[in-house]
C-alpha positions as CSV (number, residue, x, y, z in Angstrom):
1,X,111.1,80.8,78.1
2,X,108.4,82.6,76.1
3,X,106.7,84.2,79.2
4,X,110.4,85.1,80.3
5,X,111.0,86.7,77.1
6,X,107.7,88.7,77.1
7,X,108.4,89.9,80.8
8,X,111.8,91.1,80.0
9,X,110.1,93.6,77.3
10,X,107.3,94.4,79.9
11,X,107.8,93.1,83.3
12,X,104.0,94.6,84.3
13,X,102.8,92.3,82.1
14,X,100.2,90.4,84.1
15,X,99.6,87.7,81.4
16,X,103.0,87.0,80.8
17,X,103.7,86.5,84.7
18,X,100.2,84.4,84.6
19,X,102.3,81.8,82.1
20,X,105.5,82.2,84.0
21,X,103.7,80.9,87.2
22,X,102.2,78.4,85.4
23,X,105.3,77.0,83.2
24,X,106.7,77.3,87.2
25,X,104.0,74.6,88.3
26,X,104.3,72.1,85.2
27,X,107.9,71.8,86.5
28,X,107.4,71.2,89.9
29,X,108.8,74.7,91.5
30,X,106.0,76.1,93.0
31,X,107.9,78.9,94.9
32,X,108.9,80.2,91.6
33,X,105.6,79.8,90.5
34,X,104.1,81.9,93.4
35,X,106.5,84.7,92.9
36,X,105.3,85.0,89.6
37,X,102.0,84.2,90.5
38,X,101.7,86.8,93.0
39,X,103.3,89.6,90.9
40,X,100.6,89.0,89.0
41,X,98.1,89.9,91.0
42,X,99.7,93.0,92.2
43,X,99.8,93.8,88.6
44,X,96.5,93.1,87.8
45,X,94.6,92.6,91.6
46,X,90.8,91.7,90.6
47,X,92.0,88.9,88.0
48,X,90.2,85.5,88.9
49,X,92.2,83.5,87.0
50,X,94.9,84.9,88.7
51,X,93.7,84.0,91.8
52,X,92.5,80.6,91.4
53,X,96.4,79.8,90.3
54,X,97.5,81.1,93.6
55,X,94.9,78.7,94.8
56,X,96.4,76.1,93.3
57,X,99.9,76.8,93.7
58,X,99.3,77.4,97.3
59,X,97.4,74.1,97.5
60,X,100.6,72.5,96.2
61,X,102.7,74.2,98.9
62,X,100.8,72.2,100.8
63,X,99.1,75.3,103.0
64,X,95.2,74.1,101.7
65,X,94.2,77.2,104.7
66,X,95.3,79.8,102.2
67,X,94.3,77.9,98.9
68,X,90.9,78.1,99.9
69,X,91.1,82.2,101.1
70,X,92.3,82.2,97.6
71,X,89.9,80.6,95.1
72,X,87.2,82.2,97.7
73,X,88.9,85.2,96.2
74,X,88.9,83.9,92.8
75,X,85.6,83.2,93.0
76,X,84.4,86.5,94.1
77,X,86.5,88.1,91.3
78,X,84.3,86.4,88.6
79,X,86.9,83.0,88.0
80,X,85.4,80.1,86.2
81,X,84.0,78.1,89.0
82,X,84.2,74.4,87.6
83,X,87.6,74.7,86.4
84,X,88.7,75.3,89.8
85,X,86.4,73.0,91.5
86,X,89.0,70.0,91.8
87,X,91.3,71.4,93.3
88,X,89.4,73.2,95.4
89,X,87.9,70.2,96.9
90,X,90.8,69.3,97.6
91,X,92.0,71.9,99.8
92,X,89.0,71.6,102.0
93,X,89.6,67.8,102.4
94,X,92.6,68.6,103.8
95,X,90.6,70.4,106.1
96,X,88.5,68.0,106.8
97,X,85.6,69.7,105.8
98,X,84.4,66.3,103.6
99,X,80.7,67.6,102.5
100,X,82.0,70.6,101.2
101,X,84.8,68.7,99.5
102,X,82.2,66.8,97.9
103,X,80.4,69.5,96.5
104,X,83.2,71.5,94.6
105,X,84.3,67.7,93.5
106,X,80.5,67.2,91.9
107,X,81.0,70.9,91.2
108,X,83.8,69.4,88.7
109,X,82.6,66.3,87.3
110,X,79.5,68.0,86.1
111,X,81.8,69.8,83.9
112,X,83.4,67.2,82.4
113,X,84.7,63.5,83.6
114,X,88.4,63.2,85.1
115,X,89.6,60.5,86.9
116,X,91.2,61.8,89.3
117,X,88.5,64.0,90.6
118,X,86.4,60.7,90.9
119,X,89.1,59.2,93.3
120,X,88.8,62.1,95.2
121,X,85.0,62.3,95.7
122,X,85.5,58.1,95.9
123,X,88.5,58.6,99.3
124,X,86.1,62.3,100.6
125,X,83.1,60.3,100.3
126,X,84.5,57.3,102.8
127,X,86.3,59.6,105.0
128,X,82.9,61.2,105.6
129,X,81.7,57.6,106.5
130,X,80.2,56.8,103.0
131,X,81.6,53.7,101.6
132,X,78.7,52.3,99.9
133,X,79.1,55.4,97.8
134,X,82.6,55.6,97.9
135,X,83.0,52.1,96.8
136,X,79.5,53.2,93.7
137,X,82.0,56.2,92.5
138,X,84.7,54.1,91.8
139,X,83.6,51.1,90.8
140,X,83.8,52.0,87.0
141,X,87.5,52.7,87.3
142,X,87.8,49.4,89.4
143,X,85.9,47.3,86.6
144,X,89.1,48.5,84.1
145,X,91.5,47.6,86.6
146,X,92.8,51.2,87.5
147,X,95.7,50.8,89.5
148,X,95.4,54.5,91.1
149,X,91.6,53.1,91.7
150,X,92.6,50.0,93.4
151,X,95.0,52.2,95.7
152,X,92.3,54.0,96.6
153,X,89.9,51.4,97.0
154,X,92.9,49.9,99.6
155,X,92.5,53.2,101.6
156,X,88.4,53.2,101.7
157,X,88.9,49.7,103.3
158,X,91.2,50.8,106.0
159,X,89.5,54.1,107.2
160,X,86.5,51.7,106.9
161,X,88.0,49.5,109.6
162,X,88.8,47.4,107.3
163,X,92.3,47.4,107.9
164,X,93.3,43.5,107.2
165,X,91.3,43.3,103.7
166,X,93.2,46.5,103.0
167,X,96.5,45.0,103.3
168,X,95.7,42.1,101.2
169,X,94.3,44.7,98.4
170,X,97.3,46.7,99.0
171,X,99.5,43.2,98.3
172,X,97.7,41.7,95.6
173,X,97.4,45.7,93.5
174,X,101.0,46.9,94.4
175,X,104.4,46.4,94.4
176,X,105.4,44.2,97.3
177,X,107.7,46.5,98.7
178,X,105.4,49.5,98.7
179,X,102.6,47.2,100.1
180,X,104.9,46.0,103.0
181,X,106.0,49.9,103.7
182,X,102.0,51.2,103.5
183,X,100.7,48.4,105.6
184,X,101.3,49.5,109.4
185,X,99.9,53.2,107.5
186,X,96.3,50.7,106.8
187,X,96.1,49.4,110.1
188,X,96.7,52.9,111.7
189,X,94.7,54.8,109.8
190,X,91.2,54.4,111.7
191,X,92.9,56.7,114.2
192,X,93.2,59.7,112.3
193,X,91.2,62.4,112.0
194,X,89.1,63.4,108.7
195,X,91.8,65.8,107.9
196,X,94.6,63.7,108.2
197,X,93.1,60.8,106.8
């Protein structure tokens, strides 16, 4: 509502559509949030932080191809590197480009711990065919009985070949009827790609 209210006295206002897009994301409607997101940078076309939040919004609109044009972009217009990182990694996991994932994801935890940065690097680190280290990242979160951990730990099994030892993870960590629904998932998911792992 404040952003709204400061666009409706200057709709140019490239900070106030910067807010708008991201009010737009914190409540889930990430089409809003690129239209204001994207105003924004026609407004103001060389800001990074700008376009690091198309990056992410785009990355949330599930199209990780054009989240990583943008916080290339981002990047090139002088955006803070680190706070990006994350998501970043993201979007080239789901591009199955795992090393590079790993990078930006190291990228962010040198900044400053976040737990769900470590799963990430943890589940990129095993789809690259690193489950000693996969299983070494998340092994502190494991040892205070995550439960996001433990789900992940359940994948790293499977798309180790693991897939029977994953289903018992997966029955003894979650709720029996999302264990029963994710199980043929476990036992099927040696036969995916990197990407769609």
């Amino acid at each position: 509502d404040a952003a709204l209210a400061r666009l409706a006295r200057d709709p140019r206002n490239a900070d106030a559509l910067l807010d708008a897009g991201n009010a737009a994301m914190a409540l889930g409607d990430v089409d809003a949030a690129l239209g204001f997101l994207r105003r924004a940078d026609e407004v103001s076309p060389g800001n990074g932080r700008i376009k690091a939040q198309i990056g992410k919004a785009m990355l949330r609109h599930n199209d990780p191809v054009a989240a990583i044009r943008a916080f290339d972009e981002a990047e090139r217009s002088g955006a803070d590197q680190a706070a990006m990182a994350g998501d970043r990694g993201l979007a080239h996991d789901l591009v199955g480009d795992n090393a590079m994932a790993q990078r930006y994801y190291q990228q962010a935890l040198a900044r400053a711990p976040d737990a769900e940065v470590t799963r990430r690097l943890a589940l990129s680190l095993a789809i690259g065919g690193d489950r000693a280290g996969a299983e070494r990242v998340l092994a502190p979160q494991i040892a205070q009985s995550d439960r996001a951990a433990w789900r992940v730990r359940t994948f790293i099994l499977a798309i180790a070949g693991q897939p029977d030892e994953a289903v018992t993870v997966a029955n003894a960590s979650m709720p029996p009827q999302l264990a029963a629904g994710i199980a043929p998932y476990l036992r099927y998911l040696t036969r995916l790609t990197p990407a769609q792992q």
